[in-house]
PQR file with spaces between the fields and no chain letter, atoms N, CA, C, O and H, PARSE charges and radii, in Angstrom:
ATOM       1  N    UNK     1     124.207  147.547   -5.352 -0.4000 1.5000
ATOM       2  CA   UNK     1     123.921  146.247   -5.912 -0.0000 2.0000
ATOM       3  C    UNK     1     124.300  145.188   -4.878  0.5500 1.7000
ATOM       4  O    UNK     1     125.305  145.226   -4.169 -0.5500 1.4000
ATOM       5  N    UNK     2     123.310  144.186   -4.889 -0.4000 1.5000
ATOM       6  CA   UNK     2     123.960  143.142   -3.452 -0.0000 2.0000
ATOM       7  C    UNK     2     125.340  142.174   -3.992  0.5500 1.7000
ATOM       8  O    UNK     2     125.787  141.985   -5.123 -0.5500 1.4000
ATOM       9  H    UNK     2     122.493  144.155   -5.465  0.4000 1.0000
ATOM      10  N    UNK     3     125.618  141.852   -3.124 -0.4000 1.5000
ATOM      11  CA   UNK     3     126.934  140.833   -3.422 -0.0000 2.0000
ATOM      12  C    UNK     3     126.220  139.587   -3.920  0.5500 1.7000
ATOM      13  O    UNK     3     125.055  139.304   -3.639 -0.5500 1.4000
ATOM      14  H    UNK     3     125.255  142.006   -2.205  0.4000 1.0000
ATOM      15  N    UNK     4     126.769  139.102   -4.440 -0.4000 1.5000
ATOM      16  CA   UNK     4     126.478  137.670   -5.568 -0.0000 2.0000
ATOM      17  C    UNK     4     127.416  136.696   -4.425  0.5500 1.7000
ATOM      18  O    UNK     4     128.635  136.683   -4.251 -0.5500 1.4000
ATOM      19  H    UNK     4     127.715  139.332   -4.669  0.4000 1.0000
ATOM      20  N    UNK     5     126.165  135.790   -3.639 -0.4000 1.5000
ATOM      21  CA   UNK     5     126.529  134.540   -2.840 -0.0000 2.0000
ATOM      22  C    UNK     5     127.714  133.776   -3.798  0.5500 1.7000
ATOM      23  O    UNK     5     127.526  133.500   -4.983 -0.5500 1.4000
ATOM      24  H    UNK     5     125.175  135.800   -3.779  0.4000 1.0000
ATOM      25  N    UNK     6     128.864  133.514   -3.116 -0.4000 1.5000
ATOM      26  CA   UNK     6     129.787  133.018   -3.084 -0.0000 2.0000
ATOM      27  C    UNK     6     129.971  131.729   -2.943  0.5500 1.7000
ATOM      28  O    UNK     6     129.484  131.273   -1.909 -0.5500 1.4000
ATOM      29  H    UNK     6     129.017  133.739   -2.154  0.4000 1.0000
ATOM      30  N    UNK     7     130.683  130.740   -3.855 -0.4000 1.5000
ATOM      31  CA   UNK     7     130.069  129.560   -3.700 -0.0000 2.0000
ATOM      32  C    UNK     7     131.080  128.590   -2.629  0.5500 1.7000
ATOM      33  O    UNK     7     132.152  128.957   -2.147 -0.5500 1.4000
ATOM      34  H    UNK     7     131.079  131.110   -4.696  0.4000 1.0000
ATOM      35  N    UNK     8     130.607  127.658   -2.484 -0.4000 1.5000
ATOM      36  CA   UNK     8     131.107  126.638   -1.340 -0.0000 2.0000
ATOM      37  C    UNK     8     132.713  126.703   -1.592  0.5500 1.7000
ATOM      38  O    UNK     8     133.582  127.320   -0.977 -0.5500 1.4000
ATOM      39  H    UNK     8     129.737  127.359   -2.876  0.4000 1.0000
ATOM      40  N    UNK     9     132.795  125.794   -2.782 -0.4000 1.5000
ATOM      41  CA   UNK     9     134.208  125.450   -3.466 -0.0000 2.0000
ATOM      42  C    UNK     9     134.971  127.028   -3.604  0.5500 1.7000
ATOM      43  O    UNK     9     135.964  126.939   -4.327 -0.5500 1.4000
ATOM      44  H    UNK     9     132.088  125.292   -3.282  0.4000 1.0000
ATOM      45  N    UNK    10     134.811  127.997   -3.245 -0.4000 1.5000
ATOM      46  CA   UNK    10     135.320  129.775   -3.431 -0.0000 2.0000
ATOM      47  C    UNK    10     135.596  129.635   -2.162  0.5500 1.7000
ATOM      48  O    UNK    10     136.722  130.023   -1.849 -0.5500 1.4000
ATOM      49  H    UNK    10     134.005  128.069   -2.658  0.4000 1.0000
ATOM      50  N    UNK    11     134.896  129.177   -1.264 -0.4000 1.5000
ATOM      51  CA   UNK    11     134.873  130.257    0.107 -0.0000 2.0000
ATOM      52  C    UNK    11     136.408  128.985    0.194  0.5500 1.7000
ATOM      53  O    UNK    11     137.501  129.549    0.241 -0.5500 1.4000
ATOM      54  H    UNK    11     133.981  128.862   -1.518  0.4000 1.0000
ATOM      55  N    UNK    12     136.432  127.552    0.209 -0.4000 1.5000
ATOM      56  CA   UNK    12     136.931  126.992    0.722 -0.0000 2.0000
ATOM      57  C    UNK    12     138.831  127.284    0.155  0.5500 1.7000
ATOM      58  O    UNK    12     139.915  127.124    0.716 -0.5500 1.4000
ATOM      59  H    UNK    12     135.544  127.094    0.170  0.4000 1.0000
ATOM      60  N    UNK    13     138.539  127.610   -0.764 -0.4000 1.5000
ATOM      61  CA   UNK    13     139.810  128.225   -1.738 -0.0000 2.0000
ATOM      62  C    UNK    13     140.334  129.659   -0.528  0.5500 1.7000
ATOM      63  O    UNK    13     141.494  130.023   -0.331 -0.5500 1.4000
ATOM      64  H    UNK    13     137.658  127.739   -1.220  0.4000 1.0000
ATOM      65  N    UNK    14     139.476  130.051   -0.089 -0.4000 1.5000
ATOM      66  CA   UNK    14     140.040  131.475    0.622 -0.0000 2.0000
ATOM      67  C    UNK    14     140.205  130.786    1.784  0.5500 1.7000
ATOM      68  O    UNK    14     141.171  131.151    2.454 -0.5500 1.4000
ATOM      69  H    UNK    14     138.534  129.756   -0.249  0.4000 1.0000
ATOM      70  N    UNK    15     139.435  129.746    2.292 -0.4000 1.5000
ATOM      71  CA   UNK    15     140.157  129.704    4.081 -0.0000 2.0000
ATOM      72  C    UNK    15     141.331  128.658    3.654  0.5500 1.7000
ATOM      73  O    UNK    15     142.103  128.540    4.605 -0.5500 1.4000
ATOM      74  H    UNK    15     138.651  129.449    1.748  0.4000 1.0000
ATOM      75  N    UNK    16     141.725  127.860    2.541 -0.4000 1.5000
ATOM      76  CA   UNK    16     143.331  127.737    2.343 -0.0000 2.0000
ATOM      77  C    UNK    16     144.234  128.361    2.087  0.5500 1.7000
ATOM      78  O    UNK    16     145.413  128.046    2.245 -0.5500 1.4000
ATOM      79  H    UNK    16     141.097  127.956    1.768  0.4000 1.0000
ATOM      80  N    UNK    17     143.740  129.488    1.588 -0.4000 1.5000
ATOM      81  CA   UNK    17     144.883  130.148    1.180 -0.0000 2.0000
ATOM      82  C    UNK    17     145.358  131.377    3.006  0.5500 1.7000
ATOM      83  O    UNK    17     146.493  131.665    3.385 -0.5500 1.4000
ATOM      84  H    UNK    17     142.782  129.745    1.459  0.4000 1.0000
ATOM      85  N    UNK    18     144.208  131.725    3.583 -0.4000 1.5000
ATOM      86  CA   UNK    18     144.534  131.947    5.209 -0.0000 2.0000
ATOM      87  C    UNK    18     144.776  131.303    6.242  0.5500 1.7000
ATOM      88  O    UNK    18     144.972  131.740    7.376 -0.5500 1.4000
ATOM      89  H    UNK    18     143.286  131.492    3.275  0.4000 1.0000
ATOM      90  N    UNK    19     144.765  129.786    5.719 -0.4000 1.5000
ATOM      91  CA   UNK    19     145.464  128.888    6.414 -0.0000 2.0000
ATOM      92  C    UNK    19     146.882  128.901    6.038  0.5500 1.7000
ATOM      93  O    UNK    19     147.801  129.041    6.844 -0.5500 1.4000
ATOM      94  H    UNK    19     144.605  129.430    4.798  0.4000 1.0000
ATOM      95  N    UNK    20     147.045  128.713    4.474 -0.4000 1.5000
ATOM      96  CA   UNK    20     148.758  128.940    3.669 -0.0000 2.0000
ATOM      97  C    UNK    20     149.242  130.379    4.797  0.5500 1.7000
ATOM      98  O    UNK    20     149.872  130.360    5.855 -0.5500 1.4000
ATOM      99  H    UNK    20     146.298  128.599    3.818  0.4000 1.0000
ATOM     100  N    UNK    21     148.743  131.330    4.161 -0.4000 1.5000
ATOM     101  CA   UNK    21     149.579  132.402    4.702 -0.0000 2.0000
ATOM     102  C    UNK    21     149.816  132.607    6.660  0.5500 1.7000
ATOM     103  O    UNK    21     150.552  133.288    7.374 -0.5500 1.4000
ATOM     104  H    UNK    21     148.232  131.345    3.302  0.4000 1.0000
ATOM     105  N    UNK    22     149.135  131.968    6.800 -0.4000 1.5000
ATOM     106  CA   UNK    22     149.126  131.806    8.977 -0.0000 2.0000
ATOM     107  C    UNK    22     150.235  130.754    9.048  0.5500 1.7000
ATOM     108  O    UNK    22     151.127  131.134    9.807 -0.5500 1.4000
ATOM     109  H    UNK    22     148.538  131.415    6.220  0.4000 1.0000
ATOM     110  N    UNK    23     150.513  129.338    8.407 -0.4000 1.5000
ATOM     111  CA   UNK    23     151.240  128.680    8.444 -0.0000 2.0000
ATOM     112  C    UNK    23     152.352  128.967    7.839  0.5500 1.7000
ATOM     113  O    UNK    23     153.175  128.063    7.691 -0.5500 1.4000
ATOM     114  H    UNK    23     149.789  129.029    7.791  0.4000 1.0000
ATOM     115  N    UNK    24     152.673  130.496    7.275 -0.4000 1.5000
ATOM     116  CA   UNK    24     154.299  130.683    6.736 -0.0000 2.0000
ATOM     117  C    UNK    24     155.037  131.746    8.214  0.5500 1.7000
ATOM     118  O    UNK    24     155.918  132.545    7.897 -0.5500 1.4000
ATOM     119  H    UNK    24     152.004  131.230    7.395  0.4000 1.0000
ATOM     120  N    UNK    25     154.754  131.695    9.227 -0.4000 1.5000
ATOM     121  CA   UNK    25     155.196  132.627    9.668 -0.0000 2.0000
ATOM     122  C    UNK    25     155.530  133.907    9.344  0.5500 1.7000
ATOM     123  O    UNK    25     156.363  134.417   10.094 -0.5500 1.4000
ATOM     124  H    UNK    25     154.038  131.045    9.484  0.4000 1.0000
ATOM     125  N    UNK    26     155.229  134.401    8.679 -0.4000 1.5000
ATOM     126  CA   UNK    26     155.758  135.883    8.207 -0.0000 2.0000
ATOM     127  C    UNK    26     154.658  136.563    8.362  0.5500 1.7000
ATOM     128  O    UNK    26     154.500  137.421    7.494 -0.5500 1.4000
ATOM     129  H    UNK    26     154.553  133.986    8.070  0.4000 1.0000
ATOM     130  N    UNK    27     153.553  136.468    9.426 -0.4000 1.5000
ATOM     131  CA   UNK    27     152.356  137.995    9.532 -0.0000 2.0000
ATOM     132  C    UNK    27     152.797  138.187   10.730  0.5500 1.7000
ATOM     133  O    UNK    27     153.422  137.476   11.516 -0.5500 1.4000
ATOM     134  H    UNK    27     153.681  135.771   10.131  0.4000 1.0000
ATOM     135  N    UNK    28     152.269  139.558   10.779 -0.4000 1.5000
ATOM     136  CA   UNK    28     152.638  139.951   12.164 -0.0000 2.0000
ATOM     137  C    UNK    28     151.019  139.395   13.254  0.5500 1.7000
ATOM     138  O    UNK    28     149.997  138.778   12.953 -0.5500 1.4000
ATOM     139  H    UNK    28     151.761  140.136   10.140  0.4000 1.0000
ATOM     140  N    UNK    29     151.508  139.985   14.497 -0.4000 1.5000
ATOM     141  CA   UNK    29     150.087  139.082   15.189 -0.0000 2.0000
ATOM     142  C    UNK    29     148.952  139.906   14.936  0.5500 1.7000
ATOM     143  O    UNK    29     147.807  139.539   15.199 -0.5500 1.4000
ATOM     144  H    UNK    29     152.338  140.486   14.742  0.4000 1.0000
ATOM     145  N    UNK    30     149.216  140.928   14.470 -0.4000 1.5000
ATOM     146  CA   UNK    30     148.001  141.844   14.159 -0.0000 2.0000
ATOM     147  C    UNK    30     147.206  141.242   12.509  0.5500 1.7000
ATOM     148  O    UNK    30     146.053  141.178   12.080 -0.5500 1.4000
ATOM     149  H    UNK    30     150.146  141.226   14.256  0.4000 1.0000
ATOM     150  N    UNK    31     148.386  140.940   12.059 -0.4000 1.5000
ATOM     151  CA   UNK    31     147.592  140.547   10.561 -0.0000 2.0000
ATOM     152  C    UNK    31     147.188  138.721   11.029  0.5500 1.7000
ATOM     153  O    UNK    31     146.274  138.317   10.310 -0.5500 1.4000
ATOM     154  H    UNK    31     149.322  140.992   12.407  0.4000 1.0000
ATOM     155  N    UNK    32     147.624  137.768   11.920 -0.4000 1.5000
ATOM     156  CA   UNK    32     147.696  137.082   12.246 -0.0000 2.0000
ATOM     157  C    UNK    32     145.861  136.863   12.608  0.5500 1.7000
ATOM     158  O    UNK    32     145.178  135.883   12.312 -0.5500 1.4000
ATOM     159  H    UNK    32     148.366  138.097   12.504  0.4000 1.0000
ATOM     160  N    UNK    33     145.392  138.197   13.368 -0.4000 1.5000
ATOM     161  CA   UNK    33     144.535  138.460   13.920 -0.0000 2.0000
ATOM     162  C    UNK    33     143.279  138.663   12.701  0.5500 1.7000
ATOM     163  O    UNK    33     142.232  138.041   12.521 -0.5500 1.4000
ATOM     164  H    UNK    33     145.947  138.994   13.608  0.4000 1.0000
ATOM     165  N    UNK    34     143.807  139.648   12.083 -0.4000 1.5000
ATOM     166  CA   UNK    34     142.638  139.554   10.943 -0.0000 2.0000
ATOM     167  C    UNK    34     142.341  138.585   10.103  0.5500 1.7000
ATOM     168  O    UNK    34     141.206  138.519    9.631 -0.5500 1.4000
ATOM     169  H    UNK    34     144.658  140.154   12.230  0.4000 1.0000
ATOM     170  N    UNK    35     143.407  137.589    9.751 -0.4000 1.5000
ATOM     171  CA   UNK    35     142.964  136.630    9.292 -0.0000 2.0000
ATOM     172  C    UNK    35     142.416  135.725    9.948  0.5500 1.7000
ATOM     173  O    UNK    35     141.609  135.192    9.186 -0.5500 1.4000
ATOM     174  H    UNK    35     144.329  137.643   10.134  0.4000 1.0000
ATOM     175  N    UNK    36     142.382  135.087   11.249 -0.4000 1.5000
ATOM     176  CA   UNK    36     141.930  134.076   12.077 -0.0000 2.0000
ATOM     177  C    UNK    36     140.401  134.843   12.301  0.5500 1.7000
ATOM     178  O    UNK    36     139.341  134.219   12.326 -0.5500 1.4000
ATOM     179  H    UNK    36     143.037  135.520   11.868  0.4000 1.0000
ATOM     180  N    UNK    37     140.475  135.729   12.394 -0.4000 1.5000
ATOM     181  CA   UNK    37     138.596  136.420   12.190 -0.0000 2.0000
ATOM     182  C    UNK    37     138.228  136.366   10.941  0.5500 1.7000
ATOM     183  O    UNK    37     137.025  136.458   10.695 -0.5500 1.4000
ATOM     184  H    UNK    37     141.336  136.236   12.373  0.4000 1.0000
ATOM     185  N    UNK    38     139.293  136.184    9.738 -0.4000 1.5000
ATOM     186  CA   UNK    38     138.117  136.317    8.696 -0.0000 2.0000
ATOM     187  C    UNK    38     138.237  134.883    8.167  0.5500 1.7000
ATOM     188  O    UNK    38     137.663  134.533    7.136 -0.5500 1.4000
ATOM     189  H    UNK    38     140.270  136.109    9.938  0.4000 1.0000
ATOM     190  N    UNK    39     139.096  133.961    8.995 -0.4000 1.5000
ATOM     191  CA   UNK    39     138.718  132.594    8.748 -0.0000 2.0000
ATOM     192  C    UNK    39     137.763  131.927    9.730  0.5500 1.7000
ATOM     193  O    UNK    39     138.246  130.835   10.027 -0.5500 1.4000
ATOM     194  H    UNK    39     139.563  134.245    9.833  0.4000 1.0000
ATOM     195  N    UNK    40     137.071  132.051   10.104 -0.4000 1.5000
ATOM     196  CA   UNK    40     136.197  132.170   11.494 -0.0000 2.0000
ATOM     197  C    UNK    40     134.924  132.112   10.453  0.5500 1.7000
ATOM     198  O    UNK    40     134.182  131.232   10.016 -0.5500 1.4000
ATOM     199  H    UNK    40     136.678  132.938    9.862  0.4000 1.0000
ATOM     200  N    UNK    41     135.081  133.557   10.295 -0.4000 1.5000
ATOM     201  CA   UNK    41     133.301  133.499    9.131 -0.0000 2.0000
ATOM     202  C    UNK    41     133.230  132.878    8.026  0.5500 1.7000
ATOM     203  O    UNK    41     132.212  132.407    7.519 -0.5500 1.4000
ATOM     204  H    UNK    41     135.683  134.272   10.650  0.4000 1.0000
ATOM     205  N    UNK    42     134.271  132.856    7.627 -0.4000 1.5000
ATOM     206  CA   UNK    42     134.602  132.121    6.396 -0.0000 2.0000
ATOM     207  C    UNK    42     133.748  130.387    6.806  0.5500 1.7000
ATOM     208  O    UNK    42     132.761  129.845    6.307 -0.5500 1.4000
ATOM     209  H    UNK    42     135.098  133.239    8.039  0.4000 1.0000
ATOM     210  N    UNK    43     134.677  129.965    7.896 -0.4000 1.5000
ATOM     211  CA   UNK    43     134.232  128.628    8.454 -0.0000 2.0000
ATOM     212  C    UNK    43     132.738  128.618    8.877  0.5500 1.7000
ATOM     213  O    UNK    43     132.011  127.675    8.565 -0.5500 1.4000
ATOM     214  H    UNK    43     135.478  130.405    8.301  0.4000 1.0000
ATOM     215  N    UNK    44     132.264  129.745    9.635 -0.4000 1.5000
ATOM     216  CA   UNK    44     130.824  129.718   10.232 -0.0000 2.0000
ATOM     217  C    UNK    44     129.670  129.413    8.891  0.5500 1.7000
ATOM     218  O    UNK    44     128.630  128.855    9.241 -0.5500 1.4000
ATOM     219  H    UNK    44     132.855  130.511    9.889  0.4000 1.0000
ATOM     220  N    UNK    45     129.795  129.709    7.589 -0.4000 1.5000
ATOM     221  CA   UNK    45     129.763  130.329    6.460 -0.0000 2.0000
ATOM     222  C    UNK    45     129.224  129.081    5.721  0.5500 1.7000
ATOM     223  O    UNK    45     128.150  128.908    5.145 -0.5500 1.4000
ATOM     224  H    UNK    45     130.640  130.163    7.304  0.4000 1.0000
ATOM     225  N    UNK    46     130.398  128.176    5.926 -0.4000 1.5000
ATOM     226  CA   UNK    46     130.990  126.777    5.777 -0.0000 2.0000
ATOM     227  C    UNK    46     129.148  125.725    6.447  0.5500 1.7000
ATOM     228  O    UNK    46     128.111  125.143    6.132 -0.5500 1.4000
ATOM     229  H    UNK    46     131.270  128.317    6.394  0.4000 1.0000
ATOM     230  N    UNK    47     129.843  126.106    7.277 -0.4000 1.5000
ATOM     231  CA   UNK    47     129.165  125.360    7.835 -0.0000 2.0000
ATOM     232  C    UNK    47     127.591  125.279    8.480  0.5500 1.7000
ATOM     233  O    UNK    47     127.043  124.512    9.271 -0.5500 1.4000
ATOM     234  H    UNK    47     130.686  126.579    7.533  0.4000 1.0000
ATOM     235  N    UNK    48     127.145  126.520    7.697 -0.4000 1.5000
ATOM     236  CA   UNK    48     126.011  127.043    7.398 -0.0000 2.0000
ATOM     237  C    UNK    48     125.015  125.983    6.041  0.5500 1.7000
ATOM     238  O    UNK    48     124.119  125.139    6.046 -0.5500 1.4000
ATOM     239  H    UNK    48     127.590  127.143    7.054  0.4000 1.0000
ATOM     240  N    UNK    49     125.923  126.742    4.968 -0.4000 1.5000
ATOM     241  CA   UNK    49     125.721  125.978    3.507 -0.0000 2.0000
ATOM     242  C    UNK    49     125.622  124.369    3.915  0.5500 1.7000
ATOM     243  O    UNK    49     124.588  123.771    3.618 -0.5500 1.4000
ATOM     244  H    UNK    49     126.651  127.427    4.964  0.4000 1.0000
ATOM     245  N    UNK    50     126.787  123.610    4.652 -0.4000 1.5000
ATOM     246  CA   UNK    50     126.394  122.118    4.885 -0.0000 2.0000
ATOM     247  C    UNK    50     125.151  121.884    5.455  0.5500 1.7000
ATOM     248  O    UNK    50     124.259  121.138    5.050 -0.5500 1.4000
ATOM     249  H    UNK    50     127.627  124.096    4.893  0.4000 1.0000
ATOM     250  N    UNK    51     125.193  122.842    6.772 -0.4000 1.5000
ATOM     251  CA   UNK    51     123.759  122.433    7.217 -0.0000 2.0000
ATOM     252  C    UNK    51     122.614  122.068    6.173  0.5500 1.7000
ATOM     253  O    UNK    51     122.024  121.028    5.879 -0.5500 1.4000
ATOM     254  H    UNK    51     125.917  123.448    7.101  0.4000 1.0000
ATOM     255  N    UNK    52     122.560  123.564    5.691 -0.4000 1.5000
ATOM     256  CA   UNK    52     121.523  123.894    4.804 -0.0000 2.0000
ATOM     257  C    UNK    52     121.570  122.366    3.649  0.5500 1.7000
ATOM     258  O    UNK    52     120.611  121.598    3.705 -0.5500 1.4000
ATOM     259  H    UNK    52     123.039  124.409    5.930  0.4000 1.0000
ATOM     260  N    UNK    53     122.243  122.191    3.084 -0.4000 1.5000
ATOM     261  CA   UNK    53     122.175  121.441    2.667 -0.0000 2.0000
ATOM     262  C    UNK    53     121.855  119.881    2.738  0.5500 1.7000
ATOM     263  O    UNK    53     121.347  119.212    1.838 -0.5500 1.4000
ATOM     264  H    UNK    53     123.022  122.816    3.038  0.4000 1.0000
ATOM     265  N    UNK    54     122.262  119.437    4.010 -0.4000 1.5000
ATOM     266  CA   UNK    54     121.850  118.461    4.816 -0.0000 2.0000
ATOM     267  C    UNK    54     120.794  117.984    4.624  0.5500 1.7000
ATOM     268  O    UNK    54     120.596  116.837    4.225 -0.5500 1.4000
ATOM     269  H    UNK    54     122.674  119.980    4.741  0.4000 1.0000
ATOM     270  N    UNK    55     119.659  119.123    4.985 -0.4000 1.5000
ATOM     271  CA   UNK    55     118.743  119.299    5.202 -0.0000 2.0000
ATOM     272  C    UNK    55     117.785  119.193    4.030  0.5500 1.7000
ATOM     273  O    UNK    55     116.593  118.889    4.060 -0.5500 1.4000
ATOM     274  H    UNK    55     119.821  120.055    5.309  0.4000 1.0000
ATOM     275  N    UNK    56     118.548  119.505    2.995 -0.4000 1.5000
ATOM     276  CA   UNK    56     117.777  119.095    1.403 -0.0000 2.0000
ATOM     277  C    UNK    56     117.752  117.655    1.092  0.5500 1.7000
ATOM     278  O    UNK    56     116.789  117.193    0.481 -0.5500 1.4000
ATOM     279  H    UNK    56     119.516  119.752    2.971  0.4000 1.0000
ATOM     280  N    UNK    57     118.402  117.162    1.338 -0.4000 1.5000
ATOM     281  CA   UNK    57     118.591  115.706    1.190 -0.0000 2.0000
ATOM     282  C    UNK    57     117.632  114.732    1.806  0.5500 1.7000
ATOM     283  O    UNK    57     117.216  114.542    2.949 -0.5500 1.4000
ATOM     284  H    UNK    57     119.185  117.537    1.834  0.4000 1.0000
ATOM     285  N    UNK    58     117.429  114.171    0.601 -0.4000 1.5000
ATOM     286  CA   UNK    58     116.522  113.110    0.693 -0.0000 2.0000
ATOM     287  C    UNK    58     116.536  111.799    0.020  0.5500 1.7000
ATOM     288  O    UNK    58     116.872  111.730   -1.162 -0.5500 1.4000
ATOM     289  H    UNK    58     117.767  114.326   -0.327  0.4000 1.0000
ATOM     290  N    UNK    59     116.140  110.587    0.799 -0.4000 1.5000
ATOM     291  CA   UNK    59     116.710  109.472   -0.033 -0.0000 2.0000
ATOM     292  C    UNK    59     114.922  109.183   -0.454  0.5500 1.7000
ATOM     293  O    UNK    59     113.904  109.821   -0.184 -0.5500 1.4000
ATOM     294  H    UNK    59     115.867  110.643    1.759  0.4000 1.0000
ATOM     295  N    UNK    60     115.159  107.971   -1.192 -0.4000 1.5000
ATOM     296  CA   UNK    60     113.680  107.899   -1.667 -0.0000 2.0000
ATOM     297  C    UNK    60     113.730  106.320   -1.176  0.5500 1.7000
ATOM     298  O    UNK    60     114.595  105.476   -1.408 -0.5500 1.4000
ATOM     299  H    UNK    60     115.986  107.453   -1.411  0.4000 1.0000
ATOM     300  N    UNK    61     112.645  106.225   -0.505 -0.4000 1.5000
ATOM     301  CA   UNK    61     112.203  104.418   -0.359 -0.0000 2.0000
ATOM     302  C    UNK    61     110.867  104.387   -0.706  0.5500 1.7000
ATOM     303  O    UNK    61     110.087  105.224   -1.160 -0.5500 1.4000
ATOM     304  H    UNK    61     111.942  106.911   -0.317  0.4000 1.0000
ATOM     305  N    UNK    62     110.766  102.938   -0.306 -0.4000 1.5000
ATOM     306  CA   UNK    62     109.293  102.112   -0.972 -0.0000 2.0000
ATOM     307  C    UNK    62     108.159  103.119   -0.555  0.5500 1.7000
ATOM     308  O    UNK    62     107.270  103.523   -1.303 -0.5500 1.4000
ATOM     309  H    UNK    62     111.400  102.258    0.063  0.4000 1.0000
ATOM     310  N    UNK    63     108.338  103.454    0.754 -0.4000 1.5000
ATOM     311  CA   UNK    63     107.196  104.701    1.238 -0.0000 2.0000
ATOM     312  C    UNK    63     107.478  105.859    0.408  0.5500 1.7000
ATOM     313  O    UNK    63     106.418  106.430    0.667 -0.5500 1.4000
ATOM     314  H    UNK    63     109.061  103.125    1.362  0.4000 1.0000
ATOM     315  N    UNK    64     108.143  106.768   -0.490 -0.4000 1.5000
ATOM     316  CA   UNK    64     108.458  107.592   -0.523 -0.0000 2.0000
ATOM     317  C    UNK    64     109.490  108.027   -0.019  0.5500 1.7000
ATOM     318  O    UNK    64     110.419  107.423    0.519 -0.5500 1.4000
ATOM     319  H    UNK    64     109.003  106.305   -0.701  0.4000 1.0000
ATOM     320  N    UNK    65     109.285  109.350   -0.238 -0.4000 1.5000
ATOM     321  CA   UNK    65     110.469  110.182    0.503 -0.0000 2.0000
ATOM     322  C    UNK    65     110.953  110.173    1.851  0.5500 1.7000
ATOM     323  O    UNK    65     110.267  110.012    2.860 -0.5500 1.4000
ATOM     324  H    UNK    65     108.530  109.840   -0.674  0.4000 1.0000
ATOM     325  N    UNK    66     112.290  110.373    1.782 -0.4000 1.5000
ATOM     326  CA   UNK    66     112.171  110.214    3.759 -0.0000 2.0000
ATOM     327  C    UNK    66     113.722  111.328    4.223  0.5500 1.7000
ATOM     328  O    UNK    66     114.686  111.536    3.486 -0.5500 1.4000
ATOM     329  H    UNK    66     112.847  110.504    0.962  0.4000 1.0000
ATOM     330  N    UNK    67     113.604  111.630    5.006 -0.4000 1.5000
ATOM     331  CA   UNK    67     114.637  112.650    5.399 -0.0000 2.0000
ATOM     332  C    UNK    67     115.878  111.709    5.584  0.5500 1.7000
ATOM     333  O    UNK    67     116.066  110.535    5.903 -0.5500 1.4000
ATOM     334  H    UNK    67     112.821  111.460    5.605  0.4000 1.0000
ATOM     335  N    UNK    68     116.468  112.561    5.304 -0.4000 1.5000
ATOM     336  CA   UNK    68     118.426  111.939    5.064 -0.0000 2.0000
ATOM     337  C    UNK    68     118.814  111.804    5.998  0.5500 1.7000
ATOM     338  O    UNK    68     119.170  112.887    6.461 -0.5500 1.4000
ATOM     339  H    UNK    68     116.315  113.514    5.045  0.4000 1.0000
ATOM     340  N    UNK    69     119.052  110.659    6.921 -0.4000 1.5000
ATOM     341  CA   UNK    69     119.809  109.944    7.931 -0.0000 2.0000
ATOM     342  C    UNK    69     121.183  109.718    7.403  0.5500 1.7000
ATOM     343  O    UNK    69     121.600  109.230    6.352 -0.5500 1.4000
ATOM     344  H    UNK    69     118.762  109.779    6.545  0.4000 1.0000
ATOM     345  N    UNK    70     122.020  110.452    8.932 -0.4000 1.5000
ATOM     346  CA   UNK    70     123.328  110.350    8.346 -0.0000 2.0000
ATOM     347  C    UNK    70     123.983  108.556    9.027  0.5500 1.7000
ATOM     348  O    UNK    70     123.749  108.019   10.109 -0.5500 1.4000
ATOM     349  H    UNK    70     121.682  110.849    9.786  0.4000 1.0000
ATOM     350  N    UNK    71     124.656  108.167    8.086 -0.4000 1.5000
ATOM     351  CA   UNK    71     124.905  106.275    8.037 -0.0000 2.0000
ATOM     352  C    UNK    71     126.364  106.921    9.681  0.5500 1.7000
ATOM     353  O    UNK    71     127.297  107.719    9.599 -0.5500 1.4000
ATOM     354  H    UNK    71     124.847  108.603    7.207  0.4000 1.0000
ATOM     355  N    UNK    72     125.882  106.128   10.845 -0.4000 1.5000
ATOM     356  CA   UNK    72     127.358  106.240   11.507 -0.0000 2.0000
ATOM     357  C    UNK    72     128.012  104.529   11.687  0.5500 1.7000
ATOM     358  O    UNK    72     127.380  103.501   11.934 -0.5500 1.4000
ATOM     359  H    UNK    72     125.124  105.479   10.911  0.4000 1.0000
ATOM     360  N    UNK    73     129.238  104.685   11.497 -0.4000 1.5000
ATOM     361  CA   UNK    73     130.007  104.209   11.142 -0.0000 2.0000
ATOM     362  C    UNK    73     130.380  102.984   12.527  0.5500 1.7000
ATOM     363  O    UNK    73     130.842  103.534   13.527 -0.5500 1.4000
ATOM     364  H    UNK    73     129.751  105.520   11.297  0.4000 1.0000
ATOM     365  N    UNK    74     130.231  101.619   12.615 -0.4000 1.5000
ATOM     366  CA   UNK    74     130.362  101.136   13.844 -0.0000 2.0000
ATOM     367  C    UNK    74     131.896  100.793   14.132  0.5500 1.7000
ATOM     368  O    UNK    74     132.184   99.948   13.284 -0.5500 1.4000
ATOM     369  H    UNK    74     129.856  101.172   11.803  0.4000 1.0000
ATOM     370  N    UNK    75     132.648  100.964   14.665 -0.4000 1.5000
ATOM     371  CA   UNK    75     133.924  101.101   15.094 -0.0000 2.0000
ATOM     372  C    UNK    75     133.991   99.267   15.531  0.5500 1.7000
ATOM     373  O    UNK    75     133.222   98.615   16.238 -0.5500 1.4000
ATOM     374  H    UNK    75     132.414  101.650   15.353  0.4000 1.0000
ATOM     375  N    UNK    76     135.286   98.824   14.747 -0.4000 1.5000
ATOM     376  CA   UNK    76     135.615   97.783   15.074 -0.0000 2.0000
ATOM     377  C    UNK    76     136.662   97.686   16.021  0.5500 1.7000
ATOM     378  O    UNK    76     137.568   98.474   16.289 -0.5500 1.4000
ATOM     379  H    UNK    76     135.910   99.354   14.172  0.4000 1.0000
ATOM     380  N    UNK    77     136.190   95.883   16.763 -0.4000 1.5000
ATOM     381  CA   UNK    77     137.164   95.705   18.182 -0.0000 2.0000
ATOM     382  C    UNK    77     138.713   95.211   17.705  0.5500 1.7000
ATOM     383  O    UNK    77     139.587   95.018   18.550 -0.5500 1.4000
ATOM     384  H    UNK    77     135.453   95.243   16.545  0.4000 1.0000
């Protein structure tokens, strides 16, 4: 049976809690190791779904539809 996609707010619950346990000192560097790889995909994962999502987004103007421009922010002097 396939695995049932995992949702955003899940995955992000697991790379805190392998961030919690890396930041208590108590793994060894070997378990140190498996978690920083399985927070890796976890993140790649991450940041997959945003893309993807990005990419759905759409604002609507007087023309219609128009692809989602992200607003950047002008830095004051």
């Amino acid at each position: 049976m396939a695995k049932k996609k995992e949702s955003y707010e899940s995955m992000m619950e697991r790379l805190e809690k392998i961030v919690e346990v890396m930041d208590g000192n108590e793994v060894t560097l070997e378990g140190t190791m498996v978690n920083y790889e399985e927070g890796i995909k976890i993140c790649n994962d991450l940041y997959k779904i945003l893309n993807d999502t990005e990419g759905k987004i759409k604002i609507l103007t007087d023309e219609g539809e128009k692809d989602f421009m992200p607003v950047v922010e002008e830095t004051k002097n």
